[in-house]
C-alpha positions in Angstrom: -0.3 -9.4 -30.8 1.7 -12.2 -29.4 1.9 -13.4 -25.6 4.2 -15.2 -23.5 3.3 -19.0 -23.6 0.3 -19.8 -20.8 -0.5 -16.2 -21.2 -4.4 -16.2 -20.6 -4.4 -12.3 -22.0 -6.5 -13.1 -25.0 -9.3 -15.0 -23.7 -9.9 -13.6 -19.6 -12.1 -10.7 -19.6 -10.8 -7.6 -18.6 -11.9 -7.4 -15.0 -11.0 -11.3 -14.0 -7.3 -9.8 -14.8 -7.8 -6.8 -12.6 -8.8 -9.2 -9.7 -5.5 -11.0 -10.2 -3.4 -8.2 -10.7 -5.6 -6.0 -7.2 -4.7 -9.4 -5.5 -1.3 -9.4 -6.4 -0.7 -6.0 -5.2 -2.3 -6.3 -1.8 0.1 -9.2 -1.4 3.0 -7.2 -2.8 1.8 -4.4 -0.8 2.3 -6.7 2.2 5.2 -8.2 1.7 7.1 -4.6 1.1 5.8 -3.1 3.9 6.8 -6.2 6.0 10.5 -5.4 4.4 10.2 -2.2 5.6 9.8 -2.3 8.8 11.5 -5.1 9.3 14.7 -2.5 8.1 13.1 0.2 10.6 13.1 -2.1 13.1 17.0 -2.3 13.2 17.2 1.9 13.7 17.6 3.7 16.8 14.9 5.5 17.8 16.6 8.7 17.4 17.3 7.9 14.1 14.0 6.7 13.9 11.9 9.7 14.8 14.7 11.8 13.1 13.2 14.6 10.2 15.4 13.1 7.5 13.6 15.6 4.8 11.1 13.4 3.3 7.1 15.0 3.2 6.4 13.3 5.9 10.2 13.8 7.6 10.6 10.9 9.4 10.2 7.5 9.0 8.3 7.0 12.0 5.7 10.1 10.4 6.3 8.5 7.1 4.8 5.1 8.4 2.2 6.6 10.6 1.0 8.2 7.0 0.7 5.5 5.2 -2.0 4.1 8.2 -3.8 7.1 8.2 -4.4 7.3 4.3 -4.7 3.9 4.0 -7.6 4.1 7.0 -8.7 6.7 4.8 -9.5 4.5 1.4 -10.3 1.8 2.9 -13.2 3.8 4.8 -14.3 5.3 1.5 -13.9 1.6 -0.4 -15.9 -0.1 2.1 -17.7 2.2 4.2 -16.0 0.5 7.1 -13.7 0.9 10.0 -12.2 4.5 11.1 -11.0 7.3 8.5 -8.7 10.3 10.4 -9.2 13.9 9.1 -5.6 15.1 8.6 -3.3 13.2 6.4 -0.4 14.1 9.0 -1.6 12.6 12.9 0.0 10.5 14.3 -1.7 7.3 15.2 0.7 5.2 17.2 3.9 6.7 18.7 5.4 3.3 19.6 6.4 0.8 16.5 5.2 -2.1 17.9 1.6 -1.0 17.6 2.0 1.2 14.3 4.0 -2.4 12.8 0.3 -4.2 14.4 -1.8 -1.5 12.7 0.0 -2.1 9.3 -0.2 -5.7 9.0 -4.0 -5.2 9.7 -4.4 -2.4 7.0 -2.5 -5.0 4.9 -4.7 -7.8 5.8 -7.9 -5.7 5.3 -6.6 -5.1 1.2 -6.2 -8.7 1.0 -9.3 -9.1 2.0 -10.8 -6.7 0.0 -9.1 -7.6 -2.9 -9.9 -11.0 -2.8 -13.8 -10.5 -2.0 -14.7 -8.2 -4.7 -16.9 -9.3 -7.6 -15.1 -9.1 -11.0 -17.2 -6.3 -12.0 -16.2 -4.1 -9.3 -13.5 -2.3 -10.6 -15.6 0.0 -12.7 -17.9 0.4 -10.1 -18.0 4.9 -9.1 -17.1 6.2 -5.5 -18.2 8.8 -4.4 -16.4 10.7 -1.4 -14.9 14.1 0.0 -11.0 13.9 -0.1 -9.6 15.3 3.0 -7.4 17.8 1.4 -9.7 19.4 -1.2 -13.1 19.4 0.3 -14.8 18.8 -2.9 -16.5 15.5 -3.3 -15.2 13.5 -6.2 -16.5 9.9 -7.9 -14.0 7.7 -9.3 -14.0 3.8 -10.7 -12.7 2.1 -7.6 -9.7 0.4 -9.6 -8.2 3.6 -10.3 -8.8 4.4 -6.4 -7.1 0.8 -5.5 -4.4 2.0 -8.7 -4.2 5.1 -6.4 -3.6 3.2 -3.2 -0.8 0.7 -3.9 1.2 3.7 -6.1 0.6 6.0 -2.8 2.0 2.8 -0.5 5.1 2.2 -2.9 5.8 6.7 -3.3 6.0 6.8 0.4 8.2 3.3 1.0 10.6 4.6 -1.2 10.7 7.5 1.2 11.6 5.8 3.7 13.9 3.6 1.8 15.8 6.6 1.6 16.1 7.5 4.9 17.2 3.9 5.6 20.0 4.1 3.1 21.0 7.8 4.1 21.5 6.5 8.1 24.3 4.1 6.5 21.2 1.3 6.2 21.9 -1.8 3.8 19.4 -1.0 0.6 15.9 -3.1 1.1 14.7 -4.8 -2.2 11.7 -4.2 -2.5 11.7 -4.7 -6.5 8.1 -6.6 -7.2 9.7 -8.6 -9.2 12.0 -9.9 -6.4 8.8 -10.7 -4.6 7.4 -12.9 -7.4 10.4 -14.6 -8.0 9.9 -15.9 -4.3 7.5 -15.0 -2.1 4.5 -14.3 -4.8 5.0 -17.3 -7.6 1.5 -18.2 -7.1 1.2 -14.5 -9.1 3.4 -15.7 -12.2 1.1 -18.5 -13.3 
C-alpha cells in the first residue's frame, strides 16, 4: 500500500495515530462549535428558542444537549466533574453562560485528549447509560469515536435551523478547519 509523501502510516504504532487523530478532533470539535454559536449568536431569541423540528427542537435545546451529554462522557471518561440524569435539561437558559459552559466542555476534551497515554484507547469503561439502565464496557476510543460523531449529528441540527431562519450556511467542513485553523493537524 502506498501513502501520501511524509505519511508516517507505515512506521507509528496504531495508538500514537489515535492520539493525533482524538487531538485533532477535540480541536475540530472546538472550532465547530465556536462557528456555531457564533451563527446563533446573530438570531433573535425568538428564533432562538423556537421548536424548529430538530430531536432536540430548538437550537437553544439543541445546544443545551450537547453540554449535558458531553458532561455526561466526560464524567464516565474521567470520573470527574458533574454528569445530569436526563439527556433533555436544560442547563443554562441564557447563551452567554451555555456559550461559557461549551468552551469549557471543549477545553476539558482538549485536555483529555492531549493527556492520555498512547495505550489508552483500548483501555474498557464501564458505565450505566442514562437511557438504557444496563451497564455497558466499551474501549474508550470508540466512546471518544462516539462523542465527536454525537457533537457533529447534533451541529448539523442546528445548522439546519440556522439555514431554515434565512441564516447564511456555516462551514463547518473539517477540512475547512485544517486548511486554516488546524494545519498543525496536516503534518
Amino acid at each position: 500500500m502506498q501513502f501520501a509523501v511524509g505519511s508516517n502510516l507505515e512506521t507509528e504504532p496504531r495508538d500514537m495515530l489515535m492520539q493525533r487523530y482524538f487531538q485533532m478532533l477535540a480541536d475540530y470539535n472546538r472550532w465547530a462549535n465556536g462557528r456555531i454559536y457564533d451563527a446563533c449568536s446573530t438570531l433573535s431569541d425568538e428564533d432562538y428558542r423556537a421548536d424548529r423540528g430538530a430531536f432536540f427542537g430548538s437550537a437553544h435545546r439543541t445546544l443545551n444537549h450537547l453540554v449535558v451529554a458531553d458532561r455526561i462522557w466526560l464524567r464516565r471518561i474521567t470520573g470527574i466533574g458533574t454528569a445530569p440524569t436526563e439527556l433533555n435539561v436544560i442547563l443554562y437558559e441564557d447563551f452567554a453562560g451555555l456559550r461559557a459552559a461549551r468552551e469549557a466542555e471543549d477545553e476539558r476534551f482538549i485536555q483529555l485528549t492531549s493527556s492520555l497515554e498512547r495505550d489508552a484507547f483500548s483501555r474498557i469503561v464501564s458505565y450505566t447509560p442514562v437511557t438504557v439502565p444496563t451497564p455497558v464496557s466499551e474501549p474508550l476510543g470508540v466512546m471518544l469515536a462516539h462523542v465527536f460523531n454525537h457533537q457533529t449529528h447534533h451541529r448539523g441540527q442546528v445548522h439546519a435551523i440556522l439555514t431554515s431562519l434565512g441564516q447564511q450556511s456555516v462551514v463547518l467542513d473539517m477540512i475547512a478547519f485544517l486548511r486554516k485553523e488546524g494545519k498543525q493537524w496536516m503534518a
